[in-house]
C-alpha positions in Angstrom: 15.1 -4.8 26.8 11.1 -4.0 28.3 10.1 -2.5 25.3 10.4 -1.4 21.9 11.6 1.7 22.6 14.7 3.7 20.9 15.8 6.8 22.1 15.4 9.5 19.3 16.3 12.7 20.3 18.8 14.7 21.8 22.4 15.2 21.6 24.2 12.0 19.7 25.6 9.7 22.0 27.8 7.1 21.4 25.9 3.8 19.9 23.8 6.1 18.4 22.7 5.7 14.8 23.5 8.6 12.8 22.8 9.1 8.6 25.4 11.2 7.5 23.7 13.1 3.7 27.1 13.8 2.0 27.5 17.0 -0.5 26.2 14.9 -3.4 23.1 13.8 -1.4 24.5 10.3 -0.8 23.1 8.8 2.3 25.5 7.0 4.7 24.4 5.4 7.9 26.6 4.8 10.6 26.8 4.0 13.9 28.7 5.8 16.3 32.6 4.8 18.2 34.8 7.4 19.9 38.5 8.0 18.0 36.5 6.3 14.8 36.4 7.8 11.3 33.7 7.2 8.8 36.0 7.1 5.2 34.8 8.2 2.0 36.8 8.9 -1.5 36.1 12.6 -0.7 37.7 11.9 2.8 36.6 11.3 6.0 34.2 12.0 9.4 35.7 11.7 12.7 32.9 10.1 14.9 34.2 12.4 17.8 32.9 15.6 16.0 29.6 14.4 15.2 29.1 13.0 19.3 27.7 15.4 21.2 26.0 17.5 18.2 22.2 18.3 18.2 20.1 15.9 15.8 19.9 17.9 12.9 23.5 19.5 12.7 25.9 20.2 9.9 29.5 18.9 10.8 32.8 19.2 8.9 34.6 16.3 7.2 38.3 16.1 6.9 39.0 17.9 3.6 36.5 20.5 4.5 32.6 19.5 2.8 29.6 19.4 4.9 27.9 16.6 6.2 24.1 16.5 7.5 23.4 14.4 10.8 20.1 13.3 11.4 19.2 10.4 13.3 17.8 7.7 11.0 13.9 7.4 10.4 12.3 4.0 10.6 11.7 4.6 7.0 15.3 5.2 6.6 16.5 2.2 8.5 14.2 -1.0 6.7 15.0 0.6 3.4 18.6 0.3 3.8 19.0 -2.5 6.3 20.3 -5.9 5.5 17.4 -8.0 3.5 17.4 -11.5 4.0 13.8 -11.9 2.1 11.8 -8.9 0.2 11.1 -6.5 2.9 7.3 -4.6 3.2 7.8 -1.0 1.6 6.8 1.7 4.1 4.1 2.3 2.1 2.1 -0.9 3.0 3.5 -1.2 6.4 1.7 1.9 6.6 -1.5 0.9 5.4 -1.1 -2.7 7.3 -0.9 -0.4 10.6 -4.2 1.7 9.6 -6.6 -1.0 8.1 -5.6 -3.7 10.6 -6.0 -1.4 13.9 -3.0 -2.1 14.8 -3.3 -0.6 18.5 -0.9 0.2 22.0 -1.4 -3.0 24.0 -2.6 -5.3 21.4 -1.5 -8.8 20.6 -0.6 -9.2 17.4 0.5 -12.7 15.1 2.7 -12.3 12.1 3.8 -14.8 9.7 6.5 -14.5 7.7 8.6 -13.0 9.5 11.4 -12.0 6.8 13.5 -9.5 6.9 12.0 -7.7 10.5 10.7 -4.7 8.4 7.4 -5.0 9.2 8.2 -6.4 12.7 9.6 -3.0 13.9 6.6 -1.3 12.3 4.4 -3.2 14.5 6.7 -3.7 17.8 6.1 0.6 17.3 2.5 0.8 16.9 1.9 -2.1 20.1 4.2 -0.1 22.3 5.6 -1.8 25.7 2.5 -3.2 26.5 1.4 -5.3 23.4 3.0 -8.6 22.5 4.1 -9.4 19.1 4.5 -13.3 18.1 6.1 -13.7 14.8 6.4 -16.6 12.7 8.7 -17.4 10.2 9.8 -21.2 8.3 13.4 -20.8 7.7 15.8 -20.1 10.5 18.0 -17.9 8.4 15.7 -15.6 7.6 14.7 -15.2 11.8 18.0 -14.5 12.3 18.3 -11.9 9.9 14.8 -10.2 11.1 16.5 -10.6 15.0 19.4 -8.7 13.7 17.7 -6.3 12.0 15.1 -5.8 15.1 17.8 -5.6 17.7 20.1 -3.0 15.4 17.5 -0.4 14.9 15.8 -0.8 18.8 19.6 -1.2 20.8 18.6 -4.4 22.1 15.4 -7.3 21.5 12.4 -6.5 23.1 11.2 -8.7 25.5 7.7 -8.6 24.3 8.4 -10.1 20.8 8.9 -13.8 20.2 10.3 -15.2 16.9 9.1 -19.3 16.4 11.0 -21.3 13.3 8.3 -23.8 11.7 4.9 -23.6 10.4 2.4 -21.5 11.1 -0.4 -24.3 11.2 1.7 -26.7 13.4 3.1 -23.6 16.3 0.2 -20.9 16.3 -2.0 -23.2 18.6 1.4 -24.2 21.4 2.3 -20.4 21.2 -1.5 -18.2 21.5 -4.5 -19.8 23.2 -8.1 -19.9 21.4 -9.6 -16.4 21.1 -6.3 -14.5 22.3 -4.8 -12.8 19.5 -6.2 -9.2 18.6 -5.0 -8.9 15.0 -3.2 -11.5 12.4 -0.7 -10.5 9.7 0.0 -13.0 6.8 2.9 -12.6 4.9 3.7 -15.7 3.1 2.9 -17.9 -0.2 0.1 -19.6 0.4 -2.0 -18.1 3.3 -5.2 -20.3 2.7 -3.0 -22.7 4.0 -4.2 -21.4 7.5 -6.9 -19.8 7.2 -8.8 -22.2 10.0 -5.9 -22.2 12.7 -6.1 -18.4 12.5 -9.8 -18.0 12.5 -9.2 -20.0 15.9 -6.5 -17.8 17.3 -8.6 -14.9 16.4 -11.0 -12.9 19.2 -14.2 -12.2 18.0 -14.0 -9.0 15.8 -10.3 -9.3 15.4 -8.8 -8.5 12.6 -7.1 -10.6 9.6 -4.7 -8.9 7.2 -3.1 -10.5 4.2 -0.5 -9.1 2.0 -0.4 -10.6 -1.2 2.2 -10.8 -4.4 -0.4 -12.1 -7.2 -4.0 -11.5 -8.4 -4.4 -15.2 -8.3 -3.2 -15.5 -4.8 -5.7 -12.7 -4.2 -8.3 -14.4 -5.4 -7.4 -18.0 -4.1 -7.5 -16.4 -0.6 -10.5 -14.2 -1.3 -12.4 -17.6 -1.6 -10.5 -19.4 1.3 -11.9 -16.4 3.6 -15.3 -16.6 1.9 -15.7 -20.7 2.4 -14.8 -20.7 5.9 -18.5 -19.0 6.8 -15.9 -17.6 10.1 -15.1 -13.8 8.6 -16.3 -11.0 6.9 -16.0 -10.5 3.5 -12.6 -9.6 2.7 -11.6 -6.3 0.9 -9.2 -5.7 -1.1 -7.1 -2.7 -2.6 -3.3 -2.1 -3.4 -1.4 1.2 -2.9 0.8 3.6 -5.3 3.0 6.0 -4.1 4.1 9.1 -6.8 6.3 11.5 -5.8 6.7 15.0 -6.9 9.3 17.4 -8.0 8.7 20.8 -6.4 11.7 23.5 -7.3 10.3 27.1 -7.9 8.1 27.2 -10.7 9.4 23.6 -12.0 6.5 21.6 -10.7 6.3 17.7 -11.8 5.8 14.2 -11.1 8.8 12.3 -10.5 10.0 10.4 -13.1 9.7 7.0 -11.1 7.2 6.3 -8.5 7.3 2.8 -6.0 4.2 1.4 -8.0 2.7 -2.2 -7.3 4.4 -4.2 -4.5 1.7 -6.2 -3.0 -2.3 -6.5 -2.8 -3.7 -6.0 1.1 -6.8 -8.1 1.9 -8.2 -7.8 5.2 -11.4 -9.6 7.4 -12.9 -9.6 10.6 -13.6 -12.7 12.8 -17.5 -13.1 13.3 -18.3 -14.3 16.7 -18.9 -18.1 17.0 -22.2 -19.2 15.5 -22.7 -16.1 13.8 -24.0 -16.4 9.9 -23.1 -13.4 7.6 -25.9 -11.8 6.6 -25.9 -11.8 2.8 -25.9 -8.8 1.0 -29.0 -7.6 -1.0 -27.3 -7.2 -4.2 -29.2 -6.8 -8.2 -27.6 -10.1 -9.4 -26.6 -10.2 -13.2 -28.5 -12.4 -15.7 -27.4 -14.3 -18.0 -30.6 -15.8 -19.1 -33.3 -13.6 -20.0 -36.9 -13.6 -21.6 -38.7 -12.0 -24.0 -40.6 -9.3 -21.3 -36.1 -9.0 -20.7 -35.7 -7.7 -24.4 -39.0 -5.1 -24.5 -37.5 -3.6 -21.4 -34.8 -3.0 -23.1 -36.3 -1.5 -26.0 -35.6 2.6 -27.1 -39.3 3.7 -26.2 -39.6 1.7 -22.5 -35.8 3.1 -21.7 -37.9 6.8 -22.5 -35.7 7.2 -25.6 -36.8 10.3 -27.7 -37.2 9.4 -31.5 -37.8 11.4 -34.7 -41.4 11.3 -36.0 -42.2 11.3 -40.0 -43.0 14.5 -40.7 -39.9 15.8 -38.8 -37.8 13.2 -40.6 -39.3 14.5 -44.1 -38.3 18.1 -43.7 -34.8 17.3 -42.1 -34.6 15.5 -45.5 -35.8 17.9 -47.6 -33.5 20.7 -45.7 -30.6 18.0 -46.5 -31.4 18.4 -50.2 -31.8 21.5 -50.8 -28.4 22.5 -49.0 -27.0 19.6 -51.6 -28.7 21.4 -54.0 -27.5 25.0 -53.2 -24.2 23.8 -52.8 -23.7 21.8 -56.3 -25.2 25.4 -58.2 -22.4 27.6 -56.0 -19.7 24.7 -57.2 -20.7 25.8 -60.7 -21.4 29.2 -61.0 -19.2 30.6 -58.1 -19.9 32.3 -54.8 -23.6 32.8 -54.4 -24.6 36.2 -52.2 -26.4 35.1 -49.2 -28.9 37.4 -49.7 -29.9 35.5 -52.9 -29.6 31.9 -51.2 -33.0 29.9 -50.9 -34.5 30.1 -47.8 -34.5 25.8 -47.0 -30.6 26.4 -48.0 -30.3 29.0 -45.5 -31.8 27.4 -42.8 -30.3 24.1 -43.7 -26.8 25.5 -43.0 
């Protein structure tokens, strides 16, 4: 195959993927065969009714419900694919392809490899012209990711190689120094390799790690940081909430696809390049006495209550406790007759 290209419209063909949405909203993907028939405990689909249909059609099953056919989305397909290792939601895959620049024509490293989720993201975003090199440690896994790859595309694109083994010992026989555009690390430990990729890496490439735990995060925060070779790293995580829209019933889904992973990404400085260091207020943790006056009500501009106003706040104070005790006992008091500091006090 020349590229990572599927065909995704026009009539359905057969070999054609095809998600069949049943009257209970059950999704079913199949993949089409003349004389077949796609069985369910409501019945059945005949494969021959649905070839030749327009993406998007309704087609009748064999005890007379309606069946949506829509081609698959790419969404669709790694959500519901075989999984070999935890796949990369859409949701980061989609953030992967934005802060790491992923671009038509570029060359890109990955490592793990997994289930191929992320692999058909990229293959996508590179197009025919970009090369995709991915790395994975345990062969059953690749295999699974080369399934997946060739299922969804009809075939495995000839600019994508899968290499078994470590990244640190088969990054520098696979990509030459300076050749890779952008660098995707999906793995345990990517400090591991933190130096082989700043080799690999062009000048102002970019590094992107995807992370399970905040103390991963941080471990490779510092890698990144102590190599004096990349930017500093950023970090964020995404949340995706859905929402229920029906008429006037307008909510937030009851489950949302919350944390899945932390993204961290850098960019290569060129060779010899120093980062400049940021001009940042640093926080003390020793201070002085000049520290302490600074802080102090009247150099912070604080406004504060002088005597005289504090002695007839007081005696307002009183004379409301006053007025208030003589009402107790004697009963309502006209506010005509109430004492003026009363009046004002309340």
């Amino acid at each position: 195959m020349s590229g990572a290209v599927r065909r995704q419209s026009g009539p359905f063909r057969a070999g054609d993927k095809v998600q069949l949405t049943g009257p209970k909203g059950r999704l079913n993907t199949i993949a089409l065969e003349p004389g077949k028939i796609f069985h369910t405990h409501r019945g059945g689909v005949e494969h021959d009714d649905v070839i030749g249909q327009p993406d998007g059609s309704v087609v009748l099953g064999t005890t007379g419900d309606e069946y949506l056919a829509l081609r698959p989305l790419l969404n669709d397909f790694v959500m519901s694919m075989p999984r070999g290792a935890a796949i990369i939601y859409p949701k980061d895959a989609a953030q992967i392809l934005a802060f790491g620049d992923i671009f038509p024509g570029a060359t890109v490293v990955e490592a793990g490899v997994g289930s191929g989720a992320l692999s058909l993201w990229l293959l996508r975003a590179i197009g025919p012209a970009g090369r995709l090199h991915s790395f994975e440690r345990r062969d059953e896994f690749a295999q699974v990711a080369q399934g997946n790859v060739t299922s969804f595309l009809g075939g495995e694109p000839d600019n994508w190689t899968v290499t078994v083994g470590d990244l640190v010992e088969e990054l520098p026989g696979v990509v030459g120094a300076g050749e890779v555009d952008r660098v995707i690390l999906d793995m345990l430990a990517p400090w591991e390799c933190i130096d082989e990729v700043a080799e690999a890496l062009t000048p102002g490439g970019v590094l992107v790690c995807y992370i399970a735990t905040v103390t991963q995060l941080s471990r490779v925060a510092e890698a990144i940081r102590r190599t004096g070779l990349f930017t500093d790293p950023d970090s964020s995580e995404t949340m995706v909430r859905g929402w229920h829209v029906e008429g006037l019933a307008v909510r937030p889904d009851h489950r949302m696809v919350a944390h899945t992973g932390f993204l961290m990404t850098a960019r290569r400085l060129a060779p010899g390049a120093i980062l400049p260091q940021l001009k940042r207020r640093a926080s003390k943790t020793d201070f002085a006495d000049e520290d302490v006056e600074a802080w102090t009500p009247g150099s912070l501009g604080e406004r504060t209550a002088t005597d005289k106003r504090l002695r007839k706040t007081a005696r307002a104070a009183q004379a409301g406790a006053e007025f208030a005790i003589t009402a107790e006992a004697d009963g309502a008091v006209p506010s005509s007759d109430q004492p003026d500091d009363a009046a004002s006090a309340t």
